[in-house]
N, C-alpha and C positions, 0 to 999 in steps of 0.2 A: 332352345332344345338342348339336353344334357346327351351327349354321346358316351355310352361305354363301351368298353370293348368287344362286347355281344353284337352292339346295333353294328360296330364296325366290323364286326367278322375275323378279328384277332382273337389271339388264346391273350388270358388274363397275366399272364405271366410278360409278358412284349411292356407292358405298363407298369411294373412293380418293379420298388428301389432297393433288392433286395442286393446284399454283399457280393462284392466281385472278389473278395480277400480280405483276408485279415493284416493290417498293419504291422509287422513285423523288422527286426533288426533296424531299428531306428533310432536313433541318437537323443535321448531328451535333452533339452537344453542344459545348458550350464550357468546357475543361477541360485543365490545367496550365498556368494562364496564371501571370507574377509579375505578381502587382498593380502592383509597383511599375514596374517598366522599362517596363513595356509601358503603361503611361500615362503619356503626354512630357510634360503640362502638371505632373504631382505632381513626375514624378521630378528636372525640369530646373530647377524651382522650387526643392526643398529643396537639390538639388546647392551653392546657391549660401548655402544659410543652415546648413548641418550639416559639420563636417570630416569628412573622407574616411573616417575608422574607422566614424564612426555609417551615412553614405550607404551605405557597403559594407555595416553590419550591414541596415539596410533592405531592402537587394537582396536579401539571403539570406531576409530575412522573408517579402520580397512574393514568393518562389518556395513557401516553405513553406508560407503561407496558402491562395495561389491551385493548390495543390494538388488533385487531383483527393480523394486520404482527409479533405480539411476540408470539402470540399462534401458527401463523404461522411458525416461527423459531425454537418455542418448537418441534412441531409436526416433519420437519424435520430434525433437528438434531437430534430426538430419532429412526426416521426411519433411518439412515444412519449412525451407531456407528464410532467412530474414531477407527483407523486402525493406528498400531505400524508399523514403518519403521524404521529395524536396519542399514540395509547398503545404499550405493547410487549405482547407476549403475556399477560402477569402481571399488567396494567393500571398499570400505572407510563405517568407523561407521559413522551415523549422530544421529540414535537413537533418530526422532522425531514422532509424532502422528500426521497423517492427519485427523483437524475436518470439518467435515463439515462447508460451510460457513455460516451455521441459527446460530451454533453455536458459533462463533467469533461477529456474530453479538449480540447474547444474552452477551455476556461478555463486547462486546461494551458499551452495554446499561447501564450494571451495573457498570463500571468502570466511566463513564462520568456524573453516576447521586451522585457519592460523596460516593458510598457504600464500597469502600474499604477505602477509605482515610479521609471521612467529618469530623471525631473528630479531626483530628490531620493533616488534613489542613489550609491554611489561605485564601481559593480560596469562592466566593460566595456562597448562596446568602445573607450572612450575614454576617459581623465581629463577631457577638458578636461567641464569646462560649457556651455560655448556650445552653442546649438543644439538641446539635450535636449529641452525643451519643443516644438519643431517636429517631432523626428523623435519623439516620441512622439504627437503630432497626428496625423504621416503613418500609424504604425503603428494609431491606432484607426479610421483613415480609410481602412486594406483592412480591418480585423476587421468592420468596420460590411458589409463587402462580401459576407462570407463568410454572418454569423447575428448579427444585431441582438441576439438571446437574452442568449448572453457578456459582448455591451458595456457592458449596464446592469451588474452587481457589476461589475467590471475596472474602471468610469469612477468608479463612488460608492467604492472603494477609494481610488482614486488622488487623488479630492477629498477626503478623510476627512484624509490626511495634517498637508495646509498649517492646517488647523480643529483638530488634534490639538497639532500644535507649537505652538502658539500658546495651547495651553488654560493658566488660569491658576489651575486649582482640583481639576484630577485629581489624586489620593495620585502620589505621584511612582514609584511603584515601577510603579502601572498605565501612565502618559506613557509612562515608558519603554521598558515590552516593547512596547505597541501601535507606537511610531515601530521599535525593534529589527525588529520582525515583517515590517511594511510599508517595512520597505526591503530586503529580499528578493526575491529569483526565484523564486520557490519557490510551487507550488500545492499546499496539502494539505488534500484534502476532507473530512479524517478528522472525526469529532466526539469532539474533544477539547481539554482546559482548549487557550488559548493558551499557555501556557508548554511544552507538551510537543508543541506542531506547527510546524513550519518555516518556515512562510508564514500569513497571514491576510487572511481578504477582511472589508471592511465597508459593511454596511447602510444604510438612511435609512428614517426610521421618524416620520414629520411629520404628515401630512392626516388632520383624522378625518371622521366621517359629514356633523356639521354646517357641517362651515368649509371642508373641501376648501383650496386656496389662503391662503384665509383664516386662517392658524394662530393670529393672535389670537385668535382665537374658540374654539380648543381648552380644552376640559374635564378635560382628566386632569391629575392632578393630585402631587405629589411632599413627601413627607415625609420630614425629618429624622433616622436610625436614629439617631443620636450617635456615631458611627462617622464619621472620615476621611472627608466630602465625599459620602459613601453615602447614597443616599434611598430611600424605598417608594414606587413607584408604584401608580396605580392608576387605570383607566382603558382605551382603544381606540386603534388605527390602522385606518383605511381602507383606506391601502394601504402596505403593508410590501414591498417587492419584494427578490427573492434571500433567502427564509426561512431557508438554512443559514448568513447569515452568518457570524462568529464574534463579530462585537459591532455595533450599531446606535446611531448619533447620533438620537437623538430629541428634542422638545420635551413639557414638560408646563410646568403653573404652582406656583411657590412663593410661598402668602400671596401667590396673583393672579398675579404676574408670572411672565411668562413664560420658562423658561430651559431650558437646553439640555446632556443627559445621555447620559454613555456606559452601554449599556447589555447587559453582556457574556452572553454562551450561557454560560457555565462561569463561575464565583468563585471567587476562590484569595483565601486568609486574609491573604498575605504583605503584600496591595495596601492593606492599613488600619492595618496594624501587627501583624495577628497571627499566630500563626505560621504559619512557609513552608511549603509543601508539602501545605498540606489544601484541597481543590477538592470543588466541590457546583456540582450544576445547577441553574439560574435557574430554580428551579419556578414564579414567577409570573410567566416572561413563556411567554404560550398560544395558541399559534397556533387561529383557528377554522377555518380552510376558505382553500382559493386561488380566484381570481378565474378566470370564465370567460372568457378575454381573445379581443378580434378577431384578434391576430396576435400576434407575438413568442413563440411557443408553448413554445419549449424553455425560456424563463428562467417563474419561478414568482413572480407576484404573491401578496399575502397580506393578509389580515386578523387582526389579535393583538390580543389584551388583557392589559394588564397586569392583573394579580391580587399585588399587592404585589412585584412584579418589581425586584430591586435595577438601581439606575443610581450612577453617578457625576455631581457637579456637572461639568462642563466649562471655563468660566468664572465669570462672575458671575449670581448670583442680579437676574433681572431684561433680562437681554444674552441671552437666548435667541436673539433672531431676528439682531441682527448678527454674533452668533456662528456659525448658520451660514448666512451670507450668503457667506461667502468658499467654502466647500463648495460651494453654489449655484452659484457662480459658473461654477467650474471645469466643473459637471456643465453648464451651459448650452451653455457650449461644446463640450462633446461631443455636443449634441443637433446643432448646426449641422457638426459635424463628421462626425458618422453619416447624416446626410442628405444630406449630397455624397457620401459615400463610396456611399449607397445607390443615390445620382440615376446615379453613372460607373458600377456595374456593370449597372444596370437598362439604360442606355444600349450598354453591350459587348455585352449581349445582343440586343439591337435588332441594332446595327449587325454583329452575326455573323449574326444571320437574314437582313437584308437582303443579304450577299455571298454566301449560300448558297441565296439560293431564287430562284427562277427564276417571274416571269411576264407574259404580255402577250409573250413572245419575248426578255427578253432577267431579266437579272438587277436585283432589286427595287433595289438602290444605283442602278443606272443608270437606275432612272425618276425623271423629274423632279420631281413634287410627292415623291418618299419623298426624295429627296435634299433636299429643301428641309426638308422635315419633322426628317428626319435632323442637317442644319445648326444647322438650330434647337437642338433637343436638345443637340448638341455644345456649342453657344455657351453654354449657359445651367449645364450641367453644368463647363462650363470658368469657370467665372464663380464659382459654388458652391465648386469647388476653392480658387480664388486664396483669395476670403475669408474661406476656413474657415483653410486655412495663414495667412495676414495674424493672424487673430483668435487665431494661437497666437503668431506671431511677436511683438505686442503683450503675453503673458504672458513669453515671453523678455527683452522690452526692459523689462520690469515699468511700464508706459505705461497708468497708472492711469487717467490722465484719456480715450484712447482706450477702454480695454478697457471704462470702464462704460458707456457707450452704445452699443457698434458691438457686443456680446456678446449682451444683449438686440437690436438690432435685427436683426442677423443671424440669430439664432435665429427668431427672428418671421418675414425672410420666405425663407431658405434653409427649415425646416421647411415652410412655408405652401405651397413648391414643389414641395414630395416628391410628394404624392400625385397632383396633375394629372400631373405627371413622367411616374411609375410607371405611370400608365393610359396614356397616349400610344405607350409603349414597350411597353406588353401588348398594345395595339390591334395594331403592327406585328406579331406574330405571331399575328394572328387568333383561330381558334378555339383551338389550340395555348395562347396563352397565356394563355386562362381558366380549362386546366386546371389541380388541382393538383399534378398529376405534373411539371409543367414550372414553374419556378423562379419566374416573375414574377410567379403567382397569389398564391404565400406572401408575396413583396415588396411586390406592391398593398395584403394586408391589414394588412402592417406599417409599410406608407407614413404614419397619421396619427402616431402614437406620438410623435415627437420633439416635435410641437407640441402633443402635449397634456403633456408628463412636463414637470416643472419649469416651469410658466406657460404657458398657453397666451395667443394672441395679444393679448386685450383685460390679461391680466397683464404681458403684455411693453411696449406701451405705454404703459401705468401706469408702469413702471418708468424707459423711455425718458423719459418726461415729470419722471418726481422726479430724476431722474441732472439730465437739462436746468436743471431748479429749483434743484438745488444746487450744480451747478459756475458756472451762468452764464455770464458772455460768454467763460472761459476753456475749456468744455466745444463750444461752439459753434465758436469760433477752430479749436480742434483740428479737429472735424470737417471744418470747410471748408476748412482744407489738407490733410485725407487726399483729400477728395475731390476737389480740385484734382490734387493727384500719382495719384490713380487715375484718373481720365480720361487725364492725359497719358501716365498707365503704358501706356492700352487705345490710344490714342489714335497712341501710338509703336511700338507691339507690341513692347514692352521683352523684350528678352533674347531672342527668339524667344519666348517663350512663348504670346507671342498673336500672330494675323493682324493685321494690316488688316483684313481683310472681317470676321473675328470682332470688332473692338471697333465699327466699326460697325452690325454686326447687333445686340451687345447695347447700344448706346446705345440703336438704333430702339426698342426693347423697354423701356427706361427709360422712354422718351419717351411712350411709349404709340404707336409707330410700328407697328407690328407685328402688324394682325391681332388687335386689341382684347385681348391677351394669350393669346391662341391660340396653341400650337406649330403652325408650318407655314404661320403668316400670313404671312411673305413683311418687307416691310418697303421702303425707303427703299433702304437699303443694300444689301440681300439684289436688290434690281432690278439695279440698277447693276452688280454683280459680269461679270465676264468666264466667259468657258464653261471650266468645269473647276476651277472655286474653290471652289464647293459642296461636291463630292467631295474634294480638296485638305483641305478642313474635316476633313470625316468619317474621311479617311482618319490625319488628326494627331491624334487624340484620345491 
């Protein structure tokens, strides 16, 4: 029997979907932006440090990237975490992680635009040299924009390289395909030997339960097969991140000391002398389980144990840890790298909320404490930029005595900013932005990350202090004439790239001027300004 609202003695109107309001003062998303053009301080900056073929390959990146289908790939790969599979049906180990496919696509993207390999390829859009190491900076400084997930393998790839070249004890037939491999465009997530896949990503496989940082103090341990540099491991990592790599730089100890081994998903005979063409799977390297992590959801942290897992020597027996110090390095720099890139889009979002909404009577940019707030942000976010670009320019100019104090220090306190950042710019969208559904809730949880991956602060200090120790008054010297020409860089507002008002807003803020390190404290300089510089600010990012 059909019931309507006659038979039931209701008026017609109790059952109709009719409007309770119209949708009003709502924020459309923000989406097809180019990363690149559309923020003047990266773009106008590297303009001047890359030739015209790479600048133009950027532009075409920062359209691709800031894409509407890569936010789309962000979004689900963070909804559908990868998933560790130890055995196969039959109970064979395979011990690989199913990602999602947004996620294969996000590492697509970043493997084919030069982000793992452009320093130390010879593939377009340019012969020259110059500059590669910048526009590969700017390139993981939108990927950072899009999904932090990706950037972790993309950056331990592309640090694996220079620590690879230099190895003085891998069978030389292995040196050779791993550099062939990694000087490629090419993403292939297949799981198969390296010799029969067209690209490869690699791992870092260091910290274990008791040392954390501490890698001296690692337990596992490495024996001698009699085999071409080949050893047996056996032993733990804590944390193994990107579990599909295709091969993992690790440390264990030989008779004590510490040293440092490749350690490949697949074995092919041809790498120690014996015959080519027969491949076997690394049965004793054993993945246990991934890490429940706060944020970075799409990329897969890990726990493994070697169970007599074949490695390769790297170097010397003993040189573990400076051997991969130069690996370290590079990935440091990505941390202070992906934390600017993270701070300008948490901030584009901000400041698209505040031209889109409306309240008090007029629009949230045009009120005054958001506009100072907003300043702020800008400034300090534009500040993160220069020194992340600077900090690659110095791997450019191979400015040793620079990069090993200012890489750690930067990391230390561009990371240290992320996350106040990130919540300041959540606040400006309210309740909205504590949702998951809305972008900067996923961003807040992945704000600590940079500063804990690869040393957190009291490590980085330590580091600062033994760089200082060991270079001396010529370690010092250097500093205090970058810092001399960066004051007078903020100070002149060189190139256009900086205000006036903005290099005195971020002294005040050095200075401790500013509202005791509060975004929105106002400042010295931020007083003094003329009506309409604020905005001026805001509107230059």
């Amino acid at each position: 029997m059909l019931w309507s609202a006659a038979r039931l003695g209701l008026p017609r109107r109790c059952l109709s979907y009719t409007a309770t309001h119209e949708v009003l003062n709502q924020v459309p998303p923000l989406v097809s932006t180019n990363l690149f053009t559309s923020n003047k301080t990266l773009s106008s900056l590297v303009k001047s440090l890359v030739p015209p073929p790479l600048f133009q390959h950027l532009t075409e990146a920062g359209s691709a990237f800031g894409s509407p289908a890569s936010y789309s790939h962000a979004d689900a790969a963070n909804a559908q975490p990868p998933v560790l599979q130890t055995h196969d049906l039959q109970g064979r180990r395979i011990d690989l992680v199913d990602y999602h496919p947004s996620y294969h696509a996000l590492m697509q993207q970043g493997v084919e635009s030069g982000a793992t390999s452009l320093p130390f390829d010879n593939l377009g859009p340019s012969s020259e040299r110059d500059g590669r190491h910048v526009a590969r900076a700017a390139l993981m400084y939108m990927l950072a924009q899009v999904d932090p997930g990706p950037v972790c393998p993309l950056v331990m790839t592309f640090a694996a390289f220079p620590a690879i070249e230099s190895a003085t004890s891998l069978p030389p037939d292995l040196k050779a395909l791993l550099l062939e491999k990694l000087s490629q465009r090419y993403y292939d997530g297949r799981n198969l030997p390296m010799s029969e896949k067209t690209g490869i990503t690699v791992g870092m496989s260091m910290t274990e339960k008791q040392g954390g940082s501490d890698v001296r103090a690692n337990t596992t341990t490495a024996t001698p097969t009699g085999r071409l540099g080949e050893h047996s491991l056996v032993g733990h990592k804590w944390f193994t991140s990107a579990p599909n790599s295709d091969c993992f730089l690790t440390l264990a100890k030989v008779d004590g000391k510490v040293s440092c081994f490749v350690v490949p998903r697949w074995l092919e005979d041809g790498w120690v002398g014996g015959e080519g063409g027969k491949s076997r799977f690394n049965e004793g390297l054993q993945f246990q389980r991934l890490k429940d992590k706060l944020g970075d959801k799409s990329n897969a942290s890990s726990e493994v144990e070697y169970r007599g897992a074949i490695g390769y020597l790297l170097g010397e027996i003993g040189r573990g840890v400076p051997d991969i110090i130069e690996m370290v390095h590079h990935t440091r720099l990505e941390c202070a790298l992906g934390s600017a890139g993270a701070m300008q889009r948490a901030l584009s979002l901000a400041v698209h909320h505040a031209k889109h909404r409306d309240a008090f009577g007029s629009a949230l940019v045009d009120q005054p404490l958001m506009q100072l707030l907003l300043a702020d942000l800008a400034v300090e976010s534009k500040a993160a930029t220069l020194m992340a670009i600077r900090l690659a320019r110095g791997f450019e100019e191979e400015d040793d005595v620079f990069a090993r104090v200012a890489v750690a220090a930067s990391k230390y306190h561009v990371c240290k900013r992320q996350p106040a950042f990130a919540y300041e710019c959540l606040e400006i969208l309210g309740g909205n932005g504590y949702c998951e559904t809305f972008p900067l809730a996923r961003m807040f949880r992945a704000s600590p990350l940079n500063s804990v991956w690869e040393g957190s602060g009291n490590v980085m200090a330590l580091d600062v202090l033994r760089a200082l120790g060991k270079g001396g008054g010529e370690v010092e010297a250097r500093l205090a004439e970058e810092w001399g020409q960066g004051v007078e860089m903020v100070k002149a507002a060189d190139a256009g790239v900086v205000r006036p008002a903005e290099a005195g807003m971020y002294l005040d803020r050095l200075g401790g001027r500013s509202g005791g390190g509060n975004y929105g404290g106002g400042g010295e300089a931020a007083a003094r300004l003329p009506e309409g510089e604020l905005r001026a600010i805001i509107d230059g990012l």
